[in-house]
C-alpha positions as CSV (number, residue, x, y, z in Angstrom):
1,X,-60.2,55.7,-27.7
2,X,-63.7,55.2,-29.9
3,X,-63.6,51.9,-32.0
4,X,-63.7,54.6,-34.9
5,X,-60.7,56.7,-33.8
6,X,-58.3,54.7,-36.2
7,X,-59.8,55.8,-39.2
8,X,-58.8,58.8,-38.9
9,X,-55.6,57.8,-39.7
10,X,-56.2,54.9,-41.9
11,X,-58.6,54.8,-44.6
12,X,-59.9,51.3,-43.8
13,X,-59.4,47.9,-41.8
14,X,-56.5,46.7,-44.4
15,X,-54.6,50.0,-44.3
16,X,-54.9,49.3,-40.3
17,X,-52.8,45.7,-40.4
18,X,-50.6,46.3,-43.0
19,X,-49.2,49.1,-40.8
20,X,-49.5,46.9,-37.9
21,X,-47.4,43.9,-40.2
22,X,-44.9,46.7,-41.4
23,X,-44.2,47.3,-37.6
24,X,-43.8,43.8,-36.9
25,X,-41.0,43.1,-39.4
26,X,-39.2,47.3,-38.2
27,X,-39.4,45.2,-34.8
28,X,-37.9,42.0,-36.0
29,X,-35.3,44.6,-37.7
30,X,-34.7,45.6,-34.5
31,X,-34.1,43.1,-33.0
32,X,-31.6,41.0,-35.5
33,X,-29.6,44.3,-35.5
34,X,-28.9,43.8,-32.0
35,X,-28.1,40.0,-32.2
36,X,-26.2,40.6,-35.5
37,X,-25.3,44.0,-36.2
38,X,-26.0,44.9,-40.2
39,X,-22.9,47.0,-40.8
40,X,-20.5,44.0,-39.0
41,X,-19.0,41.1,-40.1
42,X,-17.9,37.7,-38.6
43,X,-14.2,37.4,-37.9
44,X,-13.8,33.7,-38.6
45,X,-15.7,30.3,-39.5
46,X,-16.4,29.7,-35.7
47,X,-17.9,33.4,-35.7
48,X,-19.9,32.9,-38.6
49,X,-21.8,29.7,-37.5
50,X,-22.6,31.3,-34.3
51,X,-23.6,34.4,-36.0
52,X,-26.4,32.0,-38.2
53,X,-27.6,30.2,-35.1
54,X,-27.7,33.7,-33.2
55,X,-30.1,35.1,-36.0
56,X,-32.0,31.8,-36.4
57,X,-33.2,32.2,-32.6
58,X,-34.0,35.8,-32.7
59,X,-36.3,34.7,-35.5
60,X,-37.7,32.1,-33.6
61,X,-37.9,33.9,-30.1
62,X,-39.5,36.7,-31.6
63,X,-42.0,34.8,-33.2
64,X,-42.8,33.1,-29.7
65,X,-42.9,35.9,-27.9
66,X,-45.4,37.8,-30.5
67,X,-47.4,35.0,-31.6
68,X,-50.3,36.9,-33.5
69,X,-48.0,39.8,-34.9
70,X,-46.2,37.1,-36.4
71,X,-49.6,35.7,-37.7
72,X,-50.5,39.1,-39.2
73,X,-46.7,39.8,-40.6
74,X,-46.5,36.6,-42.7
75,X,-50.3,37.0,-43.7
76,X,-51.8,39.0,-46.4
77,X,-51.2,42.2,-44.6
78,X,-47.7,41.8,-44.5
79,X,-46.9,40.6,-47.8
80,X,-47.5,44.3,-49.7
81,X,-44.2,46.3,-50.8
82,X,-42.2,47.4,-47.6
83,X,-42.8,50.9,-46.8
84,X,-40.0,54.1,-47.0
85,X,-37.7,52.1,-44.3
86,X,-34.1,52.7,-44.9
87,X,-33.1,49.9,-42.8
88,X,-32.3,46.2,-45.0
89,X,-35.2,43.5,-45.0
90,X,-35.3,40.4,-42.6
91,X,-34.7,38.2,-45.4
92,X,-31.4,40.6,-46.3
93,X,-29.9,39.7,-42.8
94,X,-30.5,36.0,-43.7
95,X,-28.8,36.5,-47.1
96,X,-25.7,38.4,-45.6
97,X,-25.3,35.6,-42.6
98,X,-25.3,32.8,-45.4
99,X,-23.0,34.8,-47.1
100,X,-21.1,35.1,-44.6
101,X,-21.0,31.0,-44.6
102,X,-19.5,31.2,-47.6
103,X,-16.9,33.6,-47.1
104,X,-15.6,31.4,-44.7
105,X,-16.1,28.3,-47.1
106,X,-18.5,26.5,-45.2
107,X,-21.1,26.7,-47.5
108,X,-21.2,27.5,-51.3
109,X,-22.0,31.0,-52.5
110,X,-26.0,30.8,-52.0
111,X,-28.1,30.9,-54.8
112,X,-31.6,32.4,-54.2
113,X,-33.5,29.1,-53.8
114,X,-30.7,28.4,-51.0
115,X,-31.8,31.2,-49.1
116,X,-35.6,30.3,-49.5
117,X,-34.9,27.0,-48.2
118,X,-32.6,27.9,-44.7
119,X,-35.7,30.8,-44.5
120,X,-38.3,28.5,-45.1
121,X,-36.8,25.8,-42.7
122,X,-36.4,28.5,-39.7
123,X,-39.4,29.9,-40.8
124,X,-41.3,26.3,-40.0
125,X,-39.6,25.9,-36.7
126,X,-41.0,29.2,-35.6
127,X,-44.7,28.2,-36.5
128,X,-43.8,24.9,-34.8
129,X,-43.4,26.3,-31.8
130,X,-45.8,24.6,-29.2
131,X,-45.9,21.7,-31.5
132,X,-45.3,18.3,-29.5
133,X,-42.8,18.0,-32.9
134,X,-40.4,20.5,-31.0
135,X,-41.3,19.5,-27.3
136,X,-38.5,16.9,-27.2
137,X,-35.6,19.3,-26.7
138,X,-35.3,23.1,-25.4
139,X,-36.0,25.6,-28.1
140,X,-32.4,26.7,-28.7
141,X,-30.7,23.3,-28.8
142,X,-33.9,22.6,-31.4
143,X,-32.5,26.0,-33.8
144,X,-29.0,25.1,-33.1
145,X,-29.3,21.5,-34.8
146,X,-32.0,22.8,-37.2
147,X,-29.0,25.3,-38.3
148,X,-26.5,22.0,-38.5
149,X,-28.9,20.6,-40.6
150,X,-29.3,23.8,-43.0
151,X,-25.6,24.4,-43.1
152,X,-25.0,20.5,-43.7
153,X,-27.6,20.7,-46.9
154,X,-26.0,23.6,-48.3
155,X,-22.3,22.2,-47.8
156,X,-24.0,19.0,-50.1
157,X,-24.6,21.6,-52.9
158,X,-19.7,21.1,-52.7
């Protein structure tokens, strides 16, 4: 393939990663829906912690194992409008698992900035990754107290 063979397709460099970004986040799609299917729900409190932790390290593994996807995904390129995907945002399966918190009375009913924060906190351990910060522990005991600590905060909010 000539360096110039992707301009046929795209009309210039940007075009070129915001596709690639929009492909990250269909493959981070794809892979929450197999940790936590969309369409189900958790069947108790027990099922719904273990549902949040779940998601929380497939968001963290994934950004391991695809370390300059992830770059691109939560850079410029990947901060446009989502394409025509019929499947729910990442940040929708973070919203439905907290929800699911709540259902369960764990948590109060999230508020927006509640969401931004367990995201934002996940979202930080994921860029840690490699980070002597996080070298203490194995990775998923590290997300399991991280989500503790975000379930603890938002139980506060009682």
């Amino acid at each position: 393939m000539s360096p110039g063979a992707a301009y046929r397709h795209f009309p210039d460099k940007n075009a070129l990663l915001q596709c690639v970004a929009e492909r990250g986040f269909d493959a981070l799609a794809t892979a929450f829906e197999h940790t936590v299917p969309f369409d189900s729900t958790a069947k108790d409190a027990a099922d719904a912690r273990k549902r949040f932790a779940a998601l929380a390290m497939a968001y963290v593994s994934f950004a391991g194992a695809h370390r300059e996807l992830w770059r691109l995904m939560f850079g410029p390129f990947g901060l446009g409008p989502s394409g025509a995907s019929d499947r729910p945002s990442t940040y929708d399966w973070l919203g439905k698992c907290l929800s699911e918190l709540a259902n369960c009375d764990i948590i109060e009913p999230p508020e927006p900035e509640h969401q931004f924060f367990a995201w934002s906190a996940i979202h930080g351990m994921s860029d840690l990754q490699g980070s002597p910060a996080l070298r203490a522990q194995p990775i998923a005991a590290s997300v399991e107290r991280q989500c503790e600590l975000i379930i603890c905060a938002l139980a506060a909010q009682r």
